[in-house]
C-alpha positions, 0 to 999 in steps of 0.5 A, a space after each residue: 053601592 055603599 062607601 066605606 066609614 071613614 074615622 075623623 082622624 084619617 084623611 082619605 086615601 085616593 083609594 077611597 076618594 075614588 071609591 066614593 066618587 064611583 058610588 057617587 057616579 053610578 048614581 048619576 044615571 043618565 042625568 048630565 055632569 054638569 047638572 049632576 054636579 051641583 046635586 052632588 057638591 051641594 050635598 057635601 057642603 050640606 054635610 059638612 055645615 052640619 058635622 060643624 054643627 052636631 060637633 058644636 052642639 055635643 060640646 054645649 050639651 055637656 056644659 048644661 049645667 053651665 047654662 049653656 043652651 045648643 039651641 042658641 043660635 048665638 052660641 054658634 055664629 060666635 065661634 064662626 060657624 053656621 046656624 043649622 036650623 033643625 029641618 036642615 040638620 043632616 040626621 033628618 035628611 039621613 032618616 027621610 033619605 028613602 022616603 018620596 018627599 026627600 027631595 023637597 026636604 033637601 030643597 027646604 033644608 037649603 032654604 032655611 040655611 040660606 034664610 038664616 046665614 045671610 052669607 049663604 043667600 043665594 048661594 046653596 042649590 035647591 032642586 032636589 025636589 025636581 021630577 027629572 032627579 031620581 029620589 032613589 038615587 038622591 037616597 042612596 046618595 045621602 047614604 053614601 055621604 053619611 058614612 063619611 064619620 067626620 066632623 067639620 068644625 076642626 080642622 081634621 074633619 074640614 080636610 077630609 071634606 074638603 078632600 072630598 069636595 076637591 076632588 069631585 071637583 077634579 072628576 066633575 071638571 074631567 067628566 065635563 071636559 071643555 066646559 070643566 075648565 071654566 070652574 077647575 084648574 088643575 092642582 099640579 098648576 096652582 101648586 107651581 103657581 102658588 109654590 113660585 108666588 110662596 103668599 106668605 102675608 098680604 093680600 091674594 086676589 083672582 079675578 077669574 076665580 072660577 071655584 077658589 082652587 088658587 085660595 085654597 092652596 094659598 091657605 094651604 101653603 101658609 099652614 104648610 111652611 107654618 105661617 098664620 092663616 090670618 097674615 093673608 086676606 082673599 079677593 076674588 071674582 067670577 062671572 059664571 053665576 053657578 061657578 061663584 056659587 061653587 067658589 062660596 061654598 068651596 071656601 066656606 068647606 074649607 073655612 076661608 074667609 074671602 071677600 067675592 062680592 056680594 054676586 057674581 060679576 064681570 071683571 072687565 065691565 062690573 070690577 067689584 074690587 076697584 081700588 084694590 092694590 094686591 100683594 099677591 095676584 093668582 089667575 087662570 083667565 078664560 084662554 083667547 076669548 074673543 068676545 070680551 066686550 072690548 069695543 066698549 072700553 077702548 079708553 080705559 084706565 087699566 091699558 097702560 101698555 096699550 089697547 087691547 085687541 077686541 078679538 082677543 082678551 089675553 093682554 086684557 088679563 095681563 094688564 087687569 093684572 098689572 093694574 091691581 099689582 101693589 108697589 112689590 106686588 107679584 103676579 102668576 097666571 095661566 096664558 096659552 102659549 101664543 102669548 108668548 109670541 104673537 104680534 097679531 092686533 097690537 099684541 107684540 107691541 103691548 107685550 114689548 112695552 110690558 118687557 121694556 118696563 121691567 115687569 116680566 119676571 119669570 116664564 115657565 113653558 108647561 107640559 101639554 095636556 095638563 088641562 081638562 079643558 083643552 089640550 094646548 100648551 100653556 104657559 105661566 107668567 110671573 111678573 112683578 112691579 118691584 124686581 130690585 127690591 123685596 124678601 122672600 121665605 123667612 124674610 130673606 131678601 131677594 137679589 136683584 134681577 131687574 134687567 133679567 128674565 128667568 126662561 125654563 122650559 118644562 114642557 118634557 116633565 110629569 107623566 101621562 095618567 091616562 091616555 089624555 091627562 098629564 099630571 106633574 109629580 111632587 118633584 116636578 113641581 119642586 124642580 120648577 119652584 126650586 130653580 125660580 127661587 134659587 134664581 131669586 136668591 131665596 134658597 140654593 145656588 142657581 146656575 143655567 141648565 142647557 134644555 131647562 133654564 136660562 137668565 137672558 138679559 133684556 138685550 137678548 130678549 130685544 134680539 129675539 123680537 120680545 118674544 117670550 118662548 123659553 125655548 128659544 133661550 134654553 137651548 137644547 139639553 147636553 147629551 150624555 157621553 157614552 163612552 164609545 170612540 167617535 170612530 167606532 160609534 161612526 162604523 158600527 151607525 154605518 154598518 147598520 145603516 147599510 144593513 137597513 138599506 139592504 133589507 130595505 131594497 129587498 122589501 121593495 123587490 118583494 113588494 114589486 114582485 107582487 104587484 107585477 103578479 097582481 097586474 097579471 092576474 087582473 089583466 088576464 080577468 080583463 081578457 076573459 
């Protein structure tokens, strides 16, 4: 199955994302999506380091007679892009692709990039040689790829690549189901999250950055509202091995530039960014995970609002969160929705001392089956450390809302796109983020709509137990007045009440009637 040339100056449509995707999963055969994944994603980066390269050296083998040599590494690592030595350049795999060995050349192509890009060790996949892997597939699939006429060092061919790579992803993650959502979160909740946040200039960090979709829209954010990319810098972290390789080359596809360690790590027990202080912090931590180590830092620093339950790490994450907050830092994150309400282990009373001390900024009740990974509500907490001061778009200050928390409740908006998955649609978004940022005094009037939004003071929050449910503070949507006269509405209800009762009691006379039959009929069979 072949996919259609694509040009360098289109981006692809989501007909042809999900052409190339069904060309890509035909081929996976029986082999599991997990494992197929890293054959797949690592042959896309493949192709877009060497696009980078082959449009690189076009342009130094037309300024020859300049003295300019394409085959000088130098030339290359100057304008930020990988040295491509030539057994891992895409043209060799594309004419071997057919051939028995074109396993190990794929694996030996990996080798050298790695050897070459110190940036790339120990990132790249490389068991493409291994028996289990169809090399006629892997052949096909090369194909497949070949076809995607882009190039990678501008920013046109790095989007449609990582068009690409995005949504592979997304499709991996679905394929996957439970086991996805340790490396993908859904693109309509980083886009609220990072539309709310609006990571102008600083710096943006995730702890639990799983494959760096919150970095990747951040950037995007910024060229979007036509910011400078380099106004923000990018930490992250990642505990699964294969996850934060994932991270690395989803970044490096998109030319981001982050800092996430020299290896994966654990947030909790290995923090490899100590004493960073971020601006902007984005996160969908691992939902109510029991077995977090705990019991192990019982005494530490991070826990000023008190020590987490072992059996739970959920205000672990938030106050991880808290302690990496600049001054005027802000924080938006994924929680599932008991956060909001449990008093279960010291849980409500570490969620009321971070209410009384004026952090808790915003929370947004999300639609349920939103997530790949389970199909739960969730919730988004925003909170910041510096609510009466601050600018927002375009440097506009923001009003002050210490004392106050912004409730709305979208558990009712985005449509289902098949029987399991929800997404949410550019103007659900853009109700969500319009409402927080009218609210802020950063665009638009804000008002409270019943069954939607709601300011409560922290007085109203005391009343309800600090919980957070914006449920229990939106209150229910207004009903739409249709005209009709109470007491034409009341007959017109009752005479159709009477209506259903009557054929109601005649359903029950049929189907007593039958029964009176059937008993009959059996007892006459017993008697025979």
């Amino acid at each position: 199955m072949e996919t259609r040339p694509v040009t360098r100056t289109q981006s692809l449509t989501s007909a042809e994302k999900a052409e190339l995707w069904r060309a890509a999963d035909t081929l996976r055969g029986h082999m599991d999506a997990a494992e197929y994944k890293h054959v797949v994603l690592g042959l896309i980066f493949l192709k877009y380091i060497s696009d980078a390269f082959d449009e690189r050296y076009a342009e130094l083998e037309a300024e020859a007679d300049q003295g300019a040599d394409p085959e000088d590494k130098d030339e290359y690592v100057a304008e930020g892009l990988f040295w491509v030595p030539p057994d891992a350049r895409w043209n060799v795999l594309k004419d071997n692709a057919h051939q028995p060995t074109i396993g190990t050349l794929v694996d030996g192509a990996m080798e050298s990039l790695e050897r070459e890009n110190p940036s790339l060790r120990d990132v790249l996949p490389k068991q493409y040689a291994r028996p289990t892997l169809n090399k006629q597939q892997l052949g096909q699939l090369i194909d497949n790829f070949s076809n995607l006429k882009v190039g990678g060092q501008n920013s046109q061919g790095r989007d449609v690549l990582g068009q690409v790579y995005e949504y592979f992803l997304a499709q991996f993650a679905s394929a996957e189901g439970k086991q996805g959502g340790e490396f993908y979160t859904p693109a309509s909740v980083v886009k609220v999250l990072v539309g709310m946040l609006a990571p102008y200039k600083g710096r943006v960090y995730d702890p639990c950055c799983g494959s760096g979709g919150m970095f990747v829209q951040s950037e995007r954010f910024v060229e979007e509202h036509k910011g400078r990319i380099g106004d923000i810098s990018i930490f992250g972290q990642e505990s699964n091995p294969t996850t934060w390789k994932l991270a690395k080359m989803n970044l490096a596809i998109r030319g981001i530039e982050a800092n996430l360690g020299r290896h994966n790590a654990d947030t909790f027990h290995h923090d490899l960014h100590p004493d960073l202080r971020a601006d902007y912090i984005l996160a969908n931590p691992p939902f109510n995970i029991s077995n977090w180590g705990g019991d192990r830092l019982r005494s530490d620093q991070r826990w000023d609002y008190g020590v987490p339950p072992t059996g739970n790490a959920n205000f672990a994450w938030v106050q991880h969160f808290i302690h990496h907050l600049a001054p005027n830092g802000v924080a938006g994150f994924v929680l599932a929705n008991g956060s909001l309400s449990t008093n279960t282990s010291g849980e409500g009373a570490i969620r009321q001392n971070i209410i009384e001390a004026d952090l808790v900024d915003c929370i947004v009740s999300m639609p349920g089956q939103l997530f790949f990974s389970t199909q739960i509500p969730v919730s988004l907490w925003f909170l910041a450390k510096n609510r009466k001061n601050g600018f927002g778009q375009e440097g506009r200050p923001l009003r002050d809302r210490s004392g106050e928390i912004l409730f709305i409740d979208a558990r009712q908006i985005g449509e289902l796109e098949d029987r399991t998955h929800r997404v949410l649609s550019d103007d659900d978004m853009a109700k969500i983020t319009g409402t927080y940022h009218a609210w802020r005094g950063d665009g638009g009037e804000y008002e409270d709509v019943p069954g939607f939004c709601k300011t409560a003071s922290l007085d109203e929050v005391r009343a309800h137990g600090h919980v957070l449910t914006p449920g229990r503070y939106v209150g229910t949507a207004a009903m739409q007045d249709d005209g009709e006269p109470f007491a034409e509405k009341m007959d017109r209800l009752t005479e159709r009440l009477t209506l259903q009762f009557d054929e109601s009691a005649r359903l029950e006379s049929i189907i007593l009637e039958h029964l009176a039959k059937l008993r009959t009929t059996t007892n006459g069979r017993e008697h025979e």
